[in-house]
MARROGU-782831 format. One line per 2 residues: number of its first residue (from 1); for each residue x, y, z of C-alpha. Coordinates in Angstrom, 3 decimals. Layout:
REM residues N
NUM) X/Y/Z ~ ...
REM end
This chain:
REM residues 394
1) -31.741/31.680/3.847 ~ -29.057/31.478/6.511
3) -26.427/32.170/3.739 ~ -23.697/32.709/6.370
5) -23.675/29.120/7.344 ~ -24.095/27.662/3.623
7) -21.033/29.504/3.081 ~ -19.486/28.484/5.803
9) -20.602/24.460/4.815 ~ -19.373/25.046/1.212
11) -16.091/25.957/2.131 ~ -15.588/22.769/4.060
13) -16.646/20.633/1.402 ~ -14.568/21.721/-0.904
15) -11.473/22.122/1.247 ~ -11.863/19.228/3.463
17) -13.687/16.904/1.305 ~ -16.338/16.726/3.646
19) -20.074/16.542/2.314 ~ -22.593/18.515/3.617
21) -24.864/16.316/4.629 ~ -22.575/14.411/6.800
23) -22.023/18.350/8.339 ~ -25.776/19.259/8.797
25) -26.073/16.059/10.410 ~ -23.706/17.238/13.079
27) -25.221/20.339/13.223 ~ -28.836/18.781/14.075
29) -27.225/16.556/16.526 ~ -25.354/18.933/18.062
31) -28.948/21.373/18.407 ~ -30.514/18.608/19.614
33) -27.530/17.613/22.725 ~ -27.328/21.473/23.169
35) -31.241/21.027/24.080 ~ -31.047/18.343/26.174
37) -28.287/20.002/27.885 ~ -30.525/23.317/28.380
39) -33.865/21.575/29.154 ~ -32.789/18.024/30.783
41) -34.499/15.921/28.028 ~ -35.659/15.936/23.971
43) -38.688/13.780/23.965 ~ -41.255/16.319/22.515
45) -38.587/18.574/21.011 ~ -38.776/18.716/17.480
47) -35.720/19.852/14.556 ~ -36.571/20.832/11.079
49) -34.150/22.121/8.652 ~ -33.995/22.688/5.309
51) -30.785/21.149/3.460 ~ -30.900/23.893/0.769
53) -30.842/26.695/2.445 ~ -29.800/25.379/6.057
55) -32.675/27.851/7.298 ~ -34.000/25.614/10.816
57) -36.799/25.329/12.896 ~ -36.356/24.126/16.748
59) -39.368/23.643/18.514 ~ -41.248/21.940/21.456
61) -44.074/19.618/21.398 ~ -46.910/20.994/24.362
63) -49.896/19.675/25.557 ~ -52.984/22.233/26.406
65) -53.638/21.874/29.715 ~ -55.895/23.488/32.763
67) -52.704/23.176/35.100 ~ -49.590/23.355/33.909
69) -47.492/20.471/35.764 ~ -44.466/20.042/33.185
71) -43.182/23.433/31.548 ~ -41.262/21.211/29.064
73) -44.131/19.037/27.729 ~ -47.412/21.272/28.844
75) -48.761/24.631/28.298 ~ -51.757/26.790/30.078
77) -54.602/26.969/28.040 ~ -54.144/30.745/28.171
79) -50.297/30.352/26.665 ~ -51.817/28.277/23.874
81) -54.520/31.100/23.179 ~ -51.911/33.828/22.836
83) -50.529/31.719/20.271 ~ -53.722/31.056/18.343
85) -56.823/31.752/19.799 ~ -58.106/28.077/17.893
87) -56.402/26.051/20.385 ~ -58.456/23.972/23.052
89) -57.403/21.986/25.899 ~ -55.656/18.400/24.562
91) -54.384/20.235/21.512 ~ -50.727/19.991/20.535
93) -49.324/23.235/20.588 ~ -45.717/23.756/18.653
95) -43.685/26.383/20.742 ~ -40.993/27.504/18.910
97) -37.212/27.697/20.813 ~ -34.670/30.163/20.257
99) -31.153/28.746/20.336 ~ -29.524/32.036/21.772
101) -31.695/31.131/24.931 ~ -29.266/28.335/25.372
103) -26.583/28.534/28.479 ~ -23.084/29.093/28.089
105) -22.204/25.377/28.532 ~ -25.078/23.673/26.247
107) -23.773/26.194/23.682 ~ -19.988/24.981/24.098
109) -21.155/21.507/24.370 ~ -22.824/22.052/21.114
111) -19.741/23.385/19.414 ~ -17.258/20.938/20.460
113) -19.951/18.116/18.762 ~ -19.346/19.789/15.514
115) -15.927/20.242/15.985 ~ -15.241/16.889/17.048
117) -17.642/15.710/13.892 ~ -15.743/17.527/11.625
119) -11.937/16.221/12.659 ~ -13.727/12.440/12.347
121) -14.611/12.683/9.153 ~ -11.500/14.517/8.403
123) -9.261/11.348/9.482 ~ -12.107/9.280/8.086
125) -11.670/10.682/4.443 ~ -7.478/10.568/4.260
127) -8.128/7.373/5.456 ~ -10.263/5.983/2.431
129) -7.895/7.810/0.116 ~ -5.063/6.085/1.395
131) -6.604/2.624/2.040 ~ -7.368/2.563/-1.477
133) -3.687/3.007/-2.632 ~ -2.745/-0.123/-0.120
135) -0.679/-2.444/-1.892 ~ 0.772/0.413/-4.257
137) 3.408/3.398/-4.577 ~ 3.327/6.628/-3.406
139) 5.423/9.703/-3.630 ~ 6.407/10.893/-0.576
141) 8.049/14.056/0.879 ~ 11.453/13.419/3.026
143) 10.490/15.373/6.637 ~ 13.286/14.570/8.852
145) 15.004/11.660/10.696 ~ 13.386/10.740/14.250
147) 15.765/8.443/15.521 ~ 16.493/5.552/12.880
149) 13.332/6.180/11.701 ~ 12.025/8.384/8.538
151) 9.113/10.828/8.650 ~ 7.848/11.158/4.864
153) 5.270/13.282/4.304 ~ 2.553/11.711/1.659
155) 0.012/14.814/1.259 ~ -2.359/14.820/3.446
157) -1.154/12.256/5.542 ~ 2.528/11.541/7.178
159) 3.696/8.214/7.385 ~ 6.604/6.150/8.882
161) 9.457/4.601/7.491 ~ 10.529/2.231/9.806
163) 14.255/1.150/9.944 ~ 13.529/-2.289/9.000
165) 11.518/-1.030/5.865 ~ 14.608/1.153/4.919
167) 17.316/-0.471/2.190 ~ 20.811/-0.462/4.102
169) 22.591/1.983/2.966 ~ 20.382/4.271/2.174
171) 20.252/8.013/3.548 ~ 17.706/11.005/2.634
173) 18.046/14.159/2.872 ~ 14.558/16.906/3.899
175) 12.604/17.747/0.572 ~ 13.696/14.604/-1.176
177) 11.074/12.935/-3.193 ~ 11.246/9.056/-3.180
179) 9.162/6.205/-4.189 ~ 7.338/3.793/-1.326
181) 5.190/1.209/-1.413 ~ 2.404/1.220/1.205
183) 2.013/-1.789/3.166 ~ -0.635/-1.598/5.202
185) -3.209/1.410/6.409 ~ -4.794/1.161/9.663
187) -7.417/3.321/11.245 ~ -6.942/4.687/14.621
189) -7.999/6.991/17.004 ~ -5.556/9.324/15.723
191) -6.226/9.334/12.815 ~ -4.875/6.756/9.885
193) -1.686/5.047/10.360 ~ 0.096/4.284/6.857
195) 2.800/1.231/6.990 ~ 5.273/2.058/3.986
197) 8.011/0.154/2.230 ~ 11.644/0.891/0.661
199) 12.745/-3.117/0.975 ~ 9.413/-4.554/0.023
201) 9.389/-6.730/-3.357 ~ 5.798/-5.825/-4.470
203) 7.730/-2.136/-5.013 ~ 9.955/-3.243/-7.579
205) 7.251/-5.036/-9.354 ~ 4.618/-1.557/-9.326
207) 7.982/0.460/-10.678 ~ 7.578/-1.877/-13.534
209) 4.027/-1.688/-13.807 ~ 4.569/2.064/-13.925
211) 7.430/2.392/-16.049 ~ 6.654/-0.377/-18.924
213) 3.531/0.045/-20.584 ~ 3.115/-3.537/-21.628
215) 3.240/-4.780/-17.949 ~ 0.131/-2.071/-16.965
217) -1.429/-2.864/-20.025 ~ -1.159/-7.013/-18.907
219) 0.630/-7.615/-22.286 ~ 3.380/-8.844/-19.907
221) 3.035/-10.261/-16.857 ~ 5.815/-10.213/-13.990
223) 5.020/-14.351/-12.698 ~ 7.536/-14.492/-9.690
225) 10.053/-11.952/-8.381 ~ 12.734/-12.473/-5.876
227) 14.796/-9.708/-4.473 ~ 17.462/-8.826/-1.970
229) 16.748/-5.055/-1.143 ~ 19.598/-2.610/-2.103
231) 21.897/-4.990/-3.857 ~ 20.141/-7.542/-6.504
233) 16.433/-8.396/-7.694 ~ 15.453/-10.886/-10.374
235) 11.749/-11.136/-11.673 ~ 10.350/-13.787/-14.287
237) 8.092/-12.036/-17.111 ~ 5.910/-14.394/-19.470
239) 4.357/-12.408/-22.578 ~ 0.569/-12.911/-23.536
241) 1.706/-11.742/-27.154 ~ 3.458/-13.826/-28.868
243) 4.785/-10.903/-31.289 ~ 5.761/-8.961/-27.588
245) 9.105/-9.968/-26.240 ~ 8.611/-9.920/-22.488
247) 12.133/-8.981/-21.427 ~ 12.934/-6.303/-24.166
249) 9.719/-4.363/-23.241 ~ 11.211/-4.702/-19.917
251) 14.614/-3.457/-20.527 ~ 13.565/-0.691/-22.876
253) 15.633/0.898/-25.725 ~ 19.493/1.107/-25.279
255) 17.933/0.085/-21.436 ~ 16.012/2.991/-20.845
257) 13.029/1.184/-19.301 ~ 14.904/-1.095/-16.100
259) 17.586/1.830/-15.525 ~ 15.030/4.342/-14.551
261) 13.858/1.892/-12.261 ~ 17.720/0.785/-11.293
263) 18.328/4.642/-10.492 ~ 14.561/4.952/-8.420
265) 16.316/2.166/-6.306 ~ 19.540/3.579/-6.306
267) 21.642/1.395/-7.852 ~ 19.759/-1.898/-7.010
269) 20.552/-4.162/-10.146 ~ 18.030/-5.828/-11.628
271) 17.882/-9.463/-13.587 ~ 14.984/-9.956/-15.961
273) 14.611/-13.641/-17.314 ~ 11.796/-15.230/-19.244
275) 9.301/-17.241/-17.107 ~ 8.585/-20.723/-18.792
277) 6.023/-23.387/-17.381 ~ 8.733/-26.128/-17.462
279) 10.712/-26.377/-14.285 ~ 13.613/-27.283/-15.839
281) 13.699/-24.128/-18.220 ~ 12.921/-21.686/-15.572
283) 15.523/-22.881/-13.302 ~ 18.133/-22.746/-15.712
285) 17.122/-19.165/-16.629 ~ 16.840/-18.282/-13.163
287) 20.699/-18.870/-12.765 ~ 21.475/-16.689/-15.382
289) 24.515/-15.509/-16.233 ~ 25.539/-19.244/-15.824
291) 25.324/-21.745/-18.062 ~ 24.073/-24.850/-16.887
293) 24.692/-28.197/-18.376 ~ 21.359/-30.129/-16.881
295) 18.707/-29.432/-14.667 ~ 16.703/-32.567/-13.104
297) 13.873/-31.343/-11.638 ~ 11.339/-33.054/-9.470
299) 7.617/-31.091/-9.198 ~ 6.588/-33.158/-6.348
301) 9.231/-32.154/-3.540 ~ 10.051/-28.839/-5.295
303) 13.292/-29.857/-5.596 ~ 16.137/-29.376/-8.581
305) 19.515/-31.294/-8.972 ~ 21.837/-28.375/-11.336
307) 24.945/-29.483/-13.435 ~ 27.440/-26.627/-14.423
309) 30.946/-26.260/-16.149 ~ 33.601/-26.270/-12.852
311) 34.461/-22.940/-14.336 ~ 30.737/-21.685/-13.842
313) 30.317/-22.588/-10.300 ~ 31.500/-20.162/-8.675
315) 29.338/-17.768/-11.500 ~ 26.170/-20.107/-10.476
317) 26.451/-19.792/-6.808 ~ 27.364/-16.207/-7.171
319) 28.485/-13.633/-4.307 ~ 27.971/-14.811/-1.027
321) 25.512/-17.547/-2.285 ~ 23.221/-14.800/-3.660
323) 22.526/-15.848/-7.274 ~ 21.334/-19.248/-6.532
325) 19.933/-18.242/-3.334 ~ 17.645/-15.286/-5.370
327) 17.181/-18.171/-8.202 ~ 15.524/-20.551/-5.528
329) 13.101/-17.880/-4.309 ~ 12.090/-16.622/-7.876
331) 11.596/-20.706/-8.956 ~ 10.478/-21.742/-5.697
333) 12.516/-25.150/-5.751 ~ 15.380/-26.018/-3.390
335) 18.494/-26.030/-6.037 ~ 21.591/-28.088/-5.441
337) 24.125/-26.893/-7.570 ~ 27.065/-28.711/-8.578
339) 29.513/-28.851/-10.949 ~ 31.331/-31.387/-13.355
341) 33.607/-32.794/-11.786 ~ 31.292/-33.236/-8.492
343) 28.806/-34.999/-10.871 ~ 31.415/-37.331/-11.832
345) 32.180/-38.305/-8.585 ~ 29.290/-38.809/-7.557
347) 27.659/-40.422/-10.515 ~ 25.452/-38.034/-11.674
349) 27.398/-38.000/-15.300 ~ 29.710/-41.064/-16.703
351) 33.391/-41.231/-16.123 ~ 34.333/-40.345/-19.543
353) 31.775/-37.171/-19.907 ~ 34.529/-34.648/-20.152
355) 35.835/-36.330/-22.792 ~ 32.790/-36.529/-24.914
357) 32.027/-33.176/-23.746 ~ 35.825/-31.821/-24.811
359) 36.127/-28.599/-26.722 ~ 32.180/-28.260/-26.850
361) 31.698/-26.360/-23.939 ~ 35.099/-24.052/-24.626
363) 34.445/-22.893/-27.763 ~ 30.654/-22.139/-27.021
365) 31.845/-20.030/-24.027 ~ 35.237/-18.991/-24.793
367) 35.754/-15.952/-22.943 ~ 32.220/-15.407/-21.563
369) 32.632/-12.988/-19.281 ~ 34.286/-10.145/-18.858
371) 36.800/-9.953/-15.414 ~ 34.167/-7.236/-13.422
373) 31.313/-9.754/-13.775 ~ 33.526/-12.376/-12.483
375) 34.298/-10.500/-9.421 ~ 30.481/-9.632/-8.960
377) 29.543/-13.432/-9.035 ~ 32.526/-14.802/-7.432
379) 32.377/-17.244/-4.902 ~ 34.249/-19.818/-3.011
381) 33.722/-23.165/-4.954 ~ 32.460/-25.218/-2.038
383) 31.287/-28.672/-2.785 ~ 27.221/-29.282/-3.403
385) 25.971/-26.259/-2.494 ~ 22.084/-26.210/-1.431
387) 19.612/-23.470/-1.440 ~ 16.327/-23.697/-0.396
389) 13.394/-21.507/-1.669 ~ 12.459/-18.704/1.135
391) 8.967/-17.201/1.296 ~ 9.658/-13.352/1.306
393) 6.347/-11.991/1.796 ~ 5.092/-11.231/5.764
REM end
C-alpha cells in the first residue's frame, strides 16, 4: 500500500473538497505525459493502479523479436527469456518501468500536471458553491476599499462591490459583516468571478424571505416590489391563508420583523401594502399614506387616472415625485395623479362635487398626519403629475 500518498490524497479531499478520483486521475495522466516525455511516445505503455490503495503498476508492451529494431516496442528473445524462460518469439512481453528512471524535466512536467489539476478543480468547486447561491444573499467580510470599489471577502471566494452596486451613502469599515445579494457568478480563467449587490431589489425581498417565516414558508408571497436603494422601498404581499394577515407577518410584533431588515439596510424605510388582483385597489394602496378619492384604471394601456383631496397631493406625489413614482413601478401602470380641484376643471368630477363631498372628507381625515410625515412626503403641488412604470431589473 503506498500509504504515503493515500494520506497525502485524503488530506486534499477533505480540505479542498476535492475527490479522489478526480486526483488519481491526474496522477495517471500526469505518469503517463511524464512517459511520453521520457520515451517520445505511449502507444504500448500500459498504467494500472489500484484506487484503494493507490499502489501502481507502469509498464511497457514488447514484442519478442530475433532483432531488436525498436527498444520501446521490441525486445531480444534473450531479454524476454531472462524474464521468463516460457516466452517465444511473437509473444507479448510486459516490461515493467520504474518512474525514478524518469529525467529531471519529464518528472517536473509531471508535477506541474498535478499541480495545475489540483488549482482547476479548486476554482472549479468554489465555483459550484457559489453558482448555486446566484440569485441569493450572502454574508460577506469588509476587506478594504480599492478605489470606489469594495473588496468583501465571502469565504472562500472574494468578490467585488462595484460602485454602482453600492447604496449612496453608504461607507464600511474592514471586518464589517454586511448582507449582499449575488448577481451573477461567472467562471474564468482565474478562477470564479462573483457579481454582488447592495442596491439590487431582489435583496430586500430575500431579507424578507429570511427574516419572516411565513414568506419562506410561501404562506405569504411578496407579488411586486419597487425600491429606490438607500432611501424608500415598497413591496405588495398577498396571503395564501386567509386566517394569515400578509402585512402583520411582515411587520412583526411592536415591528420587530421589517426593522431588522430597515437596520440591515441602514435606515432604508420600507412600505408594505396588501397586493389585490383589482387594479384599482392595488393602485390606491400603492399610494399609501394618501388617500385617494377614485382610481380609473384601464388594463389594456396599463394606464391609471388618480383623484385625491388638494390637501393630499402633495402627500400622493410625495418627495421629489418618489411616492407615486415607487407606486407606478410596484403596480406597473403609468399613474396620473391629480387632485380635486384639477378634476373639476377638467371634468373629471361635477362642478358641485365639493359641495356634496363637504365635511365628509374632513372629518374622516381630520388631522391625518402628523407635521414630520408631511415634510417626508412634501412636494410642490404641480398640476397633473404623470409617472410612468420603470422596469428596474437589468
Amino acid at each position: 500500500m503506498n500509504t504515503e500518498l493515500l494520506e497525502a490524497l485524503n488530506i486534499l479531499e477533505k480540505e479542498k473538497d476535492i475527490s479522489k478520483e478526480t486526483l488519481l486521475d491526474a496522477i495517471e495522466n500526469s505518469l503517463m505525459n511524464a512517459c511520453k516525455n521520457h520515451f517520445g511516445k505511449t502507444d504500448n505503455i500500459k498504467l494500472v493502479m489500484d484506487r484503494e490503495t493507490c499502489d501502481y503498476q507502469l509498464y511497457a508492451e514488447k514484442t519478442v523479436v530475433e532483432e531488436v529494431e525498436d527498444k520501446l516496442e521490441q525486445i531480444s528473445l534473450d531479454a524476454a527469456k531472462e524474464i521468463d524462460s516460457k516466452y517465444e518469439i511473437g509473444d507479448v512481453v510486459h516490461v515493467p518501468i520504474e518512474s525514478k528512471a524518469f529525467g529531471r524535466i519529464a518528472t517536473q512536467n509531471a508535477k506541474n500536471l498535478i499541480l495545475q489539476k489540483i488549482r482547476e478543480e479548486e476554482r472549479k468547486v468554489v465555483y459550484d458553491q457559489y453558482f448555486e447561491k446566484e440569485k441569493d444573499i450572502v454574508t460577506g467580510i469588509v476587506q478594504r476599499y480599492v478605489g470606489k470599489n469594495v473588496s468583501i471577502n465571502l469565504g472562500k471566494a472574494d468578490a467585488m462591490l462595484t460602485e454602482n452596486e453600492q447604496v449612496k451613502g453608504e461607507v464600511f469599515k474592514p471586518t464589517e459583516r454586511i448582507k449582499l445579494y449575488i448577481v451573477e457568478v461567472k467562471n474564468t480563467t482565474k478562477g470564479p468571478k462573483i457579481l454582488v449587490s447592495r442596491t439590487h431589489p431582489e435583496l430586500v425581498k430575500r431579507l424578507f424571505e429570511s427574516e419572516v417565516t411565513e414568506v419562506k414558508d410561501g404562506i405569504v408571497e411578496i407579488k411586486s416590489i419597487a425600491r429606490e436603494a438607500g432611501s424608500r422601498t415598497k413591496i405588495a404581499v398577498w396571503s395564501n391563508d386567509p386566517d394569515v394577515d400578509p402585512v402583520g407577518a411582515c411587520v412583526g410584533m411592536n415591528g420587530a420583523r421589517v426593522n431588522a431588515i430597515v437596520n440591515e439596510l441602514r435606515g432604508e424605510k420600507i412600505d408594505i401594502i396588501n397586493w389585490s388582483d383589482n387594479p384599482a385597489i392595488l393602485i390606491e394602496n400603492a399610494l399609501s399614506p394618501a388617500k385617494v378619492i377614485s382610481v380609473m384604471a384601464d388594463p389594456d394601456d396599463k394606464t391609471a387616472s388618480v383623484i385625491v383631496p388638494d390637501y393630499q397631493l402633495s402627500l400622493a406625489i410625495g418627495k421629489e415625485g418618489q411616492n407615486a413614482r415607487l407606486a407606478a413601478r410596484l403596480t406597473g401602470y403609468k399613474i396620473d395623479i391629480k387632485s380635486e380641484t384639477q378634476a373639476i376643471e377638467s371634468g373629471e368630477l361635477p362642478e358641485n362635487y365639493m359641495e356634496l363631498s363637504e365635511g365628509v372628507y374632513e372629518e374622516e381625515y381630520e388631522e391625518p398626519y402628523e407635521d414630520a410625515a408631511e415634510e417626508e412626503y412634501a412636494e410642490d403641488e404641480d398640476a397633473a403629475i404623470e409617472f410612468e412604470e420603470v422596469d428596474t431589473e437589468e
